[in-house]
C-alpha positions as CSV (number, residue, x, y, z in Angstrom):
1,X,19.6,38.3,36.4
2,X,17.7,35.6,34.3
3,X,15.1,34.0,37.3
4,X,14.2,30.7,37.9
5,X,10.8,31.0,36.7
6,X,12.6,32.4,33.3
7,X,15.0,29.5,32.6
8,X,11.8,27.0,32.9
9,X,9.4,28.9,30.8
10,X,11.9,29.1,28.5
11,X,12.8,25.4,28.6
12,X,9.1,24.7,28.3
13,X,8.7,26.7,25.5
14,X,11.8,25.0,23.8
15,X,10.3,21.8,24.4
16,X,7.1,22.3,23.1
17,X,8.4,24.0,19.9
18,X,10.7,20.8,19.2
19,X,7.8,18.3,20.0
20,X,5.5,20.6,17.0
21,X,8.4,20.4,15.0
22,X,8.8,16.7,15.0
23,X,4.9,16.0,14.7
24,X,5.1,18.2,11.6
25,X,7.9,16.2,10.5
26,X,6.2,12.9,11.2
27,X,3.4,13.4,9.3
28,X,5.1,15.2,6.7
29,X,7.0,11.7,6.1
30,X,4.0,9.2,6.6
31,X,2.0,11.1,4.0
32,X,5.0,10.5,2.0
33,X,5.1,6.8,2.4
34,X,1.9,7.1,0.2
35,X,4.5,6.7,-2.9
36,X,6.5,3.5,-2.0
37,X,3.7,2.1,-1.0
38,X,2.1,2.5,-4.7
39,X,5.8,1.4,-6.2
40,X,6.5,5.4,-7.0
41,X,9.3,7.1,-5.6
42,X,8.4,10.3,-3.8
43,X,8.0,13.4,-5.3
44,X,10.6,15.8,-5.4
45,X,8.3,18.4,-3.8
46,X,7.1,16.2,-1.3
47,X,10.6,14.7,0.0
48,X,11.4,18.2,0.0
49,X,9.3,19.3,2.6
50,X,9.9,16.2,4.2
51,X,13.2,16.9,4.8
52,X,13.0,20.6,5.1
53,X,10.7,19.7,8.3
54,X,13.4,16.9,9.6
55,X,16.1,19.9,9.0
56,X,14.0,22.1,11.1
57,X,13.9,20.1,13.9
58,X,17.4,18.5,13.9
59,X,18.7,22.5,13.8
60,X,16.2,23.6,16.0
61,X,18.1,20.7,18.5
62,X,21.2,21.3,17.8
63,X,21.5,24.9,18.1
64,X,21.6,27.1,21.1
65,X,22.7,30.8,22.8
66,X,25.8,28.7,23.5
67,X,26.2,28.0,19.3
68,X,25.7,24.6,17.7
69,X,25.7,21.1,20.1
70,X,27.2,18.6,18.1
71,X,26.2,15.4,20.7
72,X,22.5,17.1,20.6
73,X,22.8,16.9,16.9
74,X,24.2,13.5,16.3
75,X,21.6,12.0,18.8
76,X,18.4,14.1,17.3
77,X,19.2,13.0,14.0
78,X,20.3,9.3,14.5
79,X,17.0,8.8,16.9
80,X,15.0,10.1,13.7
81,X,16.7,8.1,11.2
82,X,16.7,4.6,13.0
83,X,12.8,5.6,14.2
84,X,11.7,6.5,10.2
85,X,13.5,3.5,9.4
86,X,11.7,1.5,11.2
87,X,8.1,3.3,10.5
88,X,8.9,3.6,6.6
89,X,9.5,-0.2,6.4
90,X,5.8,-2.1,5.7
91,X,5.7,0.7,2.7
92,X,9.2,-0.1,1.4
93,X,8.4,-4.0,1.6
94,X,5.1,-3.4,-0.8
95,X,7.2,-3.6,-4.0
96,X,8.3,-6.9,-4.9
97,X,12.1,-7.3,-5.4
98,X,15.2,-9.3,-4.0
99,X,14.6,-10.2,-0.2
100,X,15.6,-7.5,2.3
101,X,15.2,-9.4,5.7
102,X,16.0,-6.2,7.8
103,X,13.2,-4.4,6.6
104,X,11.1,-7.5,6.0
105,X,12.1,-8.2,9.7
106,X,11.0,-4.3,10.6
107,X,7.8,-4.7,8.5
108,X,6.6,-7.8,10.0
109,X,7.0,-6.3,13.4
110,X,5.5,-3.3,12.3
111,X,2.9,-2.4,14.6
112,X,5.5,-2.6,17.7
113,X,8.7,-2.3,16.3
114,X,8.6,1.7,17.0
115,X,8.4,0.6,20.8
116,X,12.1,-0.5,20.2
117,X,13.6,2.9,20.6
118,X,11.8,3.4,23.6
119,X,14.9,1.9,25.3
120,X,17.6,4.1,23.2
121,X,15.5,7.2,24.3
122,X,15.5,6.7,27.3
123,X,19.6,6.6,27.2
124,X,19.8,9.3,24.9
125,X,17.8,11.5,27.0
126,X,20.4,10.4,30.3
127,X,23.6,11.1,28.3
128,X,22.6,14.3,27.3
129,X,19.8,16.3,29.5
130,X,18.1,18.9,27.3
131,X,14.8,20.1,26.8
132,X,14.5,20.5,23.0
133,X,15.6,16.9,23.2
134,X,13.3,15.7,25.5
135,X,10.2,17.3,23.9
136,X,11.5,15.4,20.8
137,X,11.8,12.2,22.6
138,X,8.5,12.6,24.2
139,X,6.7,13.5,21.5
140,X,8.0,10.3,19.3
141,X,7.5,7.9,22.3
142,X,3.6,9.1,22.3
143,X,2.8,8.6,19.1
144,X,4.1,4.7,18.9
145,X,2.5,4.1,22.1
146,X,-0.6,5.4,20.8
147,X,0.3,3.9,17.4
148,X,0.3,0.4,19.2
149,X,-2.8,0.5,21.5
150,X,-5.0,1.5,18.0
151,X,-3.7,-2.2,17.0
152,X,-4.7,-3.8,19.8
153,X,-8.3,-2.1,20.2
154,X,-9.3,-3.2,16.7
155,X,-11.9,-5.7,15.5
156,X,-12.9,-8.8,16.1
157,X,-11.6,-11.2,12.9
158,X,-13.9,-13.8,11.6
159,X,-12.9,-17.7,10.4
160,X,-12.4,-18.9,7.2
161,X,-11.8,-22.0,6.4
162,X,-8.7,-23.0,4.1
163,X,-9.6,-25.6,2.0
164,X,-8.9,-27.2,-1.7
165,X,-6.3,-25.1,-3.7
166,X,-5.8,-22.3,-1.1
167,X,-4.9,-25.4,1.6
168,X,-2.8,-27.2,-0.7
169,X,-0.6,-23.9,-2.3
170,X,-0.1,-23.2,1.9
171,X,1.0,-26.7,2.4
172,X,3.1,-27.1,-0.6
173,X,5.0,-23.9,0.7
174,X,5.3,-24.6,4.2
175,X,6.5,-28.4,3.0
176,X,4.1,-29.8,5.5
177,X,4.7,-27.8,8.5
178,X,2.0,-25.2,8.7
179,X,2.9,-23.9,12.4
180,X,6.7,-23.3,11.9
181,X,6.3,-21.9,8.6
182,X,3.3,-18.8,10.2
183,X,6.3,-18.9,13.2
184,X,8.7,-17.9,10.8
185,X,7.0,-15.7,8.6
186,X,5.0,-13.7,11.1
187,X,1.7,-15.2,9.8
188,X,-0.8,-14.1,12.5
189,X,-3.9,-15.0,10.6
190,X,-3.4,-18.6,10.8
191,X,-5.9,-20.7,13.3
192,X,-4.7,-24.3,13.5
193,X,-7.2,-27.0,15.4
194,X,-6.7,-29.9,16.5
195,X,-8.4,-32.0,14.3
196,X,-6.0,-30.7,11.8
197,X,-8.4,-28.0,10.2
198,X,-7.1,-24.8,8.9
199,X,-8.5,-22.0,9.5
200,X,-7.7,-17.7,8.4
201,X,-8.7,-15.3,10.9
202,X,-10.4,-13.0,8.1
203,X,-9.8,-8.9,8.0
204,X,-12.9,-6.5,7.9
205,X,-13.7,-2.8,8.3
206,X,-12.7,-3.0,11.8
207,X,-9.7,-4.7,11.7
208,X,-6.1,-4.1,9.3
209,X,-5.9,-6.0,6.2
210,X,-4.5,-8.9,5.5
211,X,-1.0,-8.1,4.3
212,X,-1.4,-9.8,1.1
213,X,1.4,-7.9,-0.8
214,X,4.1,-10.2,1.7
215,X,1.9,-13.6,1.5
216,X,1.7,-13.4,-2.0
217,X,4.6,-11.6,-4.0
218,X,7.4,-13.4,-1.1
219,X,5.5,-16.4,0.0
220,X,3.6,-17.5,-2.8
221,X,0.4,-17.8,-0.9
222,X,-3.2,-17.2,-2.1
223,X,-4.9,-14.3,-1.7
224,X,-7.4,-15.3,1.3
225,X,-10.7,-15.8,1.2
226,X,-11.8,-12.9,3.5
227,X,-9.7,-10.2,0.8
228,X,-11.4,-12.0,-2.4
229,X,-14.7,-10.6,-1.0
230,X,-13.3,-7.5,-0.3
231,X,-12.1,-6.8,-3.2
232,X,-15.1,-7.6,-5.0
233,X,-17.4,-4.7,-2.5
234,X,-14.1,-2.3,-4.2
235,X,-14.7,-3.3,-7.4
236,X,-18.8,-2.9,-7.2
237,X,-18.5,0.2,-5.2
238,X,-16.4,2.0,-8.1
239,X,-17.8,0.2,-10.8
240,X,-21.3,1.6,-9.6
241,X,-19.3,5.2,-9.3
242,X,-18.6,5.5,-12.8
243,X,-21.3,4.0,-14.4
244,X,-23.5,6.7,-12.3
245,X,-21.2,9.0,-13.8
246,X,-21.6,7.8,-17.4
247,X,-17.9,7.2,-17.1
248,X,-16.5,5.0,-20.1
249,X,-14.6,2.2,-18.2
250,X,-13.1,-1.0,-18.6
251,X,-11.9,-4.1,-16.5
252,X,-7.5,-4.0,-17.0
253,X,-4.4,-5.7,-15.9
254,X,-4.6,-9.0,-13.9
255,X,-8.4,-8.3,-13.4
256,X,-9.1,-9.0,-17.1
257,X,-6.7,-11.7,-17.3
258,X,-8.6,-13.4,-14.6
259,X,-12.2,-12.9,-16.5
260,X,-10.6,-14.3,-19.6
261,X,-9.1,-17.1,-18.2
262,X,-10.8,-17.6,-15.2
263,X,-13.6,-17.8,-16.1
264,X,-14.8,-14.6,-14.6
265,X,-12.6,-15.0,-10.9
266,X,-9.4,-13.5,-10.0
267,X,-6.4,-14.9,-10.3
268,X,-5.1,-17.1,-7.7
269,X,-2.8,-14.5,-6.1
270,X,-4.5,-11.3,-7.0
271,X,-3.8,-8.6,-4.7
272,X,-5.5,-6.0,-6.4
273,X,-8.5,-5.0,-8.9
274,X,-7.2,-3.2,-12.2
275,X,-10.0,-0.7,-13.7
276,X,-9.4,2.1,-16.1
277,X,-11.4,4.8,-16.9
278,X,-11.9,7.2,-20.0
279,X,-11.1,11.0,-19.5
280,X,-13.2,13.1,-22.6
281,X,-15.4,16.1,-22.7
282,X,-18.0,14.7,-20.4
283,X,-15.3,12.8,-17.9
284,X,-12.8,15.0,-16.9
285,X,-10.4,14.7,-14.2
286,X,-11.8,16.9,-11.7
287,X,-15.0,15.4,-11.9
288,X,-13.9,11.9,-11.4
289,X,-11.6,13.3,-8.6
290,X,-14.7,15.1,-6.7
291,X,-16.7,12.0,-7.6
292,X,-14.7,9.5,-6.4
293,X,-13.5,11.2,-3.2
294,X,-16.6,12.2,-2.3
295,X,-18.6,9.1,-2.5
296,X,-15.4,6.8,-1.1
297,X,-15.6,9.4,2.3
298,X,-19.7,8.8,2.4
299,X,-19.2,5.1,1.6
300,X,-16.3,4.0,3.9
301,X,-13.5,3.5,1.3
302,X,-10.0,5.5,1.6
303,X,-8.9,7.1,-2.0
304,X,-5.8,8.5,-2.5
305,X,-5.7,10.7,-5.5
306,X,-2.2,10.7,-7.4
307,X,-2.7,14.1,-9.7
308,X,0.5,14.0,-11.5
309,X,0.3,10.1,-12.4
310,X,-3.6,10.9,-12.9
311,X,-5.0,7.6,-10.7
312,X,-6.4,6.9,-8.2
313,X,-5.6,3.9,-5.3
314,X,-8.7,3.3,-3.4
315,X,-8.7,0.8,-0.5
316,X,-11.3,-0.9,1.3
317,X,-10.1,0.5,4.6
318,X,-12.4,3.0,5.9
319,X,-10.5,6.7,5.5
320,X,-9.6,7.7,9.3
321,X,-9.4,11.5,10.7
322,X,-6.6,13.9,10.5
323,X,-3.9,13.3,11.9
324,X,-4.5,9.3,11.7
325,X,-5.8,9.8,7.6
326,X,-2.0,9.2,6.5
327,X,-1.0,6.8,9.8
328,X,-2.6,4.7,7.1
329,X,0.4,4.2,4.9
330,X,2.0,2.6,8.3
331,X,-0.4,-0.5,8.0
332,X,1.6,-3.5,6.4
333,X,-1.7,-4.7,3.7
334,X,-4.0,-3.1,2.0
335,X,-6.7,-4.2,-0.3
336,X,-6.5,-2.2,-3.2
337,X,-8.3,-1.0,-6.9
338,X,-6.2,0.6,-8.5
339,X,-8.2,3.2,-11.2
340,X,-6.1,4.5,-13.8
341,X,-7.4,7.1,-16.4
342,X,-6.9,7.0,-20.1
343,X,-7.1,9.8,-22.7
344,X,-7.6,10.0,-26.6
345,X,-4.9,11.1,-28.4
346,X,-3.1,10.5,-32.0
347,X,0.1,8.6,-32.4
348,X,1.4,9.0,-36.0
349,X,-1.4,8.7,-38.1
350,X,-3.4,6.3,-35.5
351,X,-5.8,7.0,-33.0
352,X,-4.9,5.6,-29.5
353,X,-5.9,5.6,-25.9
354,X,-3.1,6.3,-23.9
355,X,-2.0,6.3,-20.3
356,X,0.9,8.0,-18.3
357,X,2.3,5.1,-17.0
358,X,3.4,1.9,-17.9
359,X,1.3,-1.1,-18.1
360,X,3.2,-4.9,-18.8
361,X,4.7,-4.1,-21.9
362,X,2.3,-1.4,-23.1
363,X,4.4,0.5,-26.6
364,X,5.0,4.4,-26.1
365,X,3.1,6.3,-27.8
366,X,4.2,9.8,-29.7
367,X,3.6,11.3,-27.0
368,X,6.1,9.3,-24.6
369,X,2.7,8.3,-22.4
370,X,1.8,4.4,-23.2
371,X,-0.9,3.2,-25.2
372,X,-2.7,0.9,-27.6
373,X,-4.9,1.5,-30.8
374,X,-8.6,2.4,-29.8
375,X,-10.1,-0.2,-31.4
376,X,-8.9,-2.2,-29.3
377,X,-10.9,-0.9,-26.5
378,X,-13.7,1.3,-28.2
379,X,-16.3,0.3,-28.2
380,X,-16.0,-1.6,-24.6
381,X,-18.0,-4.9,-24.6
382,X,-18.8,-6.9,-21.2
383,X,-17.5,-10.0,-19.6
384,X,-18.4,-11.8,-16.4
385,X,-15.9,-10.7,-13.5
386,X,-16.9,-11.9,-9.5
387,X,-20.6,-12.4,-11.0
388,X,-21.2,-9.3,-12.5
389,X,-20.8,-8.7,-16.0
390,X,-18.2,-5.8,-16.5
391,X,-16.9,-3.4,-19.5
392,X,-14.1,-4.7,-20.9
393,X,-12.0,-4.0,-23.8
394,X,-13.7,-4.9,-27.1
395,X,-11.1,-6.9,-28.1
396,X,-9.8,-8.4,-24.7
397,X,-7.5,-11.0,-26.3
398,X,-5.5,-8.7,-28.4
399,X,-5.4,-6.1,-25.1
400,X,-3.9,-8.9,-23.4
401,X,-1.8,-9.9,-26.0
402,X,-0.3,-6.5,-26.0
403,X,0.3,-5.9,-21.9
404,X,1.7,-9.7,-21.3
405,X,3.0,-11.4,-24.8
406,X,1.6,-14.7,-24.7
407,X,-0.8,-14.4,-21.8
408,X,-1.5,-17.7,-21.9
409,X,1.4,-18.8,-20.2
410,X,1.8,-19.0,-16.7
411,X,4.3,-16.0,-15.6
412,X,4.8,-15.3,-11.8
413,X,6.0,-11.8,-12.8
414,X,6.4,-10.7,-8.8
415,X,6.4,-14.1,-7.1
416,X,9.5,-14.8,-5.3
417,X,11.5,-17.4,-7.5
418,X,12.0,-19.9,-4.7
419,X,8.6,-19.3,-3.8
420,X,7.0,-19.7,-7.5
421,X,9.0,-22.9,-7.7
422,X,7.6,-24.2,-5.2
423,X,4.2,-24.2,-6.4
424,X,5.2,-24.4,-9.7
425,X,3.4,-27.4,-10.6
426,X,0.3,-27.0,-8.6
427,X,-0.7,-23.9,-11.2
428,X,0.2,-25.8,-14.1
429,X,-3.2,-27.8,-13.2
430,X,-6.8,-26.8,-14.1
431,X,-5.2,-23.8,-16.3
432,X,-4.4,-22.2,-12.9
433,X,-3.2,-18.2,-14.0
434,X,-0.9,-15.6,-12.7
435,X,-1.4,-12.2,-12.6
């Protein structure tokens, strides 16, 4: 006979070895939020193991000496789904598109909303006593407790306060009512006195960032004053990386748009910094990669290397330990440079610079990567940018030209259309630009 002291050991063990198998299968997945988050879909061999760990630990549920459980199955997997759901939703809300308002909803509650199954746990675990189950249940309570007490013991935020443009773009889309419009969109950095000042509670180190990609692509806002600093430390810190480096480089995208037509500043609603950078003999990809990484780990910025795109996404939030290095891609902002490499090549009879992916309305090359004639960039000149003057294309009109058309026009590309209505004419004033 099977003793007592048998049937727990084993239950333990069972336990234990579903609670590993849903950690793996939890990190697995927020390491792969790393992709929506950048506007890629996943790699194929990175969903893969994704769901090759969330098929481990469904089966490992489900099955038994008895044979397979088919409540312990539909319970295991419908927990995981609604839970993922719900933690996968501030990376699915970072690209722009049509309004979603349950995952917007789920975003915006982000760092609780995993609390919520809390309660269906709790019943799933009554209506169907197991071990394996409970270690699973266990397990996933834990982490978004201890997902949700990390939010509350961060940072101190500092004031800013909203004046000019920035006040009048939040007025304009709130239509006057500045407290029911941060009620309704979740808008927690908002300080109203009672004098009728307004105020931003400001992100730093300590703290999550703003989450800019909501306030700005959905709402329209403008990029707050504590991110604009921000994301001028990013751009010095890898601006001073690659010219250490001897790295041929050059200020892209929205970034250049804003030094060319504003006067050196970013654009309104900038939510990142655009910098590409040369690959040759001297600049290869591994020793930007080692670069980069290494000096973003000693300096306090996170950088998360994308080898098959070949770029880079570095953040100003300070890179965390393992396990907590890809809770990360949980957080609902993130101030971002992105740093996109470029390499020489022929197309037809021309010389270009080319990139793997698509820039505005960069041509395709020979190749099928996307480029533009080198002439256009080589050799780079400078322009002012945040204060600094910066490598630019050597022809920054014509690069322009070629990624947005007639860049002189205003074109809220990821604004919400209600939204970019709305402040519509306000950026038609002072040359105001768009990204």
């Amino acid at each position: 006979m099977i003793g007592i002291e048998t049937i727990l050991t084993n239950q333990v063990i069972s336990a234990l070895t579903a609670s590993a198998f849903y950690l793996a299968t939890y990190l697995s997945f927020v390491r792969l939020l790393r992709h929506p988050r950048n506007w890629n879909p996943p790699t194929l061999p990175s969903a893969l193991v994704t769901v090759g760990f969330a098929i481990i630990t469904v089966a490992h549920i489900s099955f038994s000496s008895q044979g397979f459980d088919l409540p312990a199955f539909v319970l295991s997997a419908g927990f995981i789904a609604g839970l993922f759901r719900i933690i996968a939703a501030p990376a699915i809300v970072f690209k722009p598109g049509a309004p979603r308002p349950i995952v917007e909803f789920l975003a915006k509650h982000g760092e609780y909303a995993g609390l919520w199954m809390v309660l269906p746990a709790i019943v799933v675990g009554y209506a169907l006593p197991d071990a394996k189950l409970y270690g699973l249940l266990v397990t996933a309570t834990a982490i978004e407790l201890a997902w949700f007490l990390r939010h509350r013991g961060m940072g101190q935020r500092r004031s800013y306060p909203l004046v000019g443009r920035d006040l009048l773009v939040l007025k304009t889309q709130a239509k006057g009512d500045i407290e029911g419009f941060a009620k309704r969109h979740g808008i927690r950095e908002l300080e109203l006195s009672p004098d009728g000042s307004v105020n931003w509670l400001g992100c730093n180190k300590d703290t999550h960032p703003c989450p800019f990609n909501l306030y700005l692509n959905r709402l329209g806002l403008n990029t707050a004053p504590c991110c604009r600093e921000h994301m001028k430390e990013l751009s010095n810190f890898v601006i001073a990386c690659l010219q250490d480096m001897g790295a041929e480089h050059w200020l892209d995208g929205g970034s250049l748009l804003g030094a060319v037509r504003e006067n050196g500043a970013l654009l309104a609603w900038e939510d990142d910094v655009d910098i590409s950078v040369l690959l040759d003999g001297e600049t290869t990809w591994e020793s930007l990669t080692a670069t980069i990484s290494k000096r973003g780990a000693q300096e306090g910025y996170y950088v998360d290397v994308f080898e098959t795109k070949r770029c880079f996404a570095i953040s100003y939030d300070p890179p965390k330990t393992w396990p907590f290095h890809w809770e990360r891609n949980r957080m609902r902002g993130e101030i971002r440079l992105d740093l996109v490499t470029f390499r020489h090549a022929m197309s037809g009879a021309q010389s270009v610079l080319e990139r793997q992916n698509l820039k505005g309305a960069m041509p395709v090359m020979e190749s099928g990567w996307h480029g533009v004639p080198k002439e256009i960039i080589l050799p780079t000149s400078t322009i002012n940018f945040l204060g600094d003057d910066i490598s630019c294309p050597n022809q920054p009109d014509a690069f322009l030209r070629i990624l947005y058309g007639d860049f002189e026009k205003i074109e809220l590309t990821y604004v919400d259309a209600d939204a970019a209505r709305a402040r519509a004419e306000i950026d038609t004033v002072d040359d105001m630009l768009v990204r």
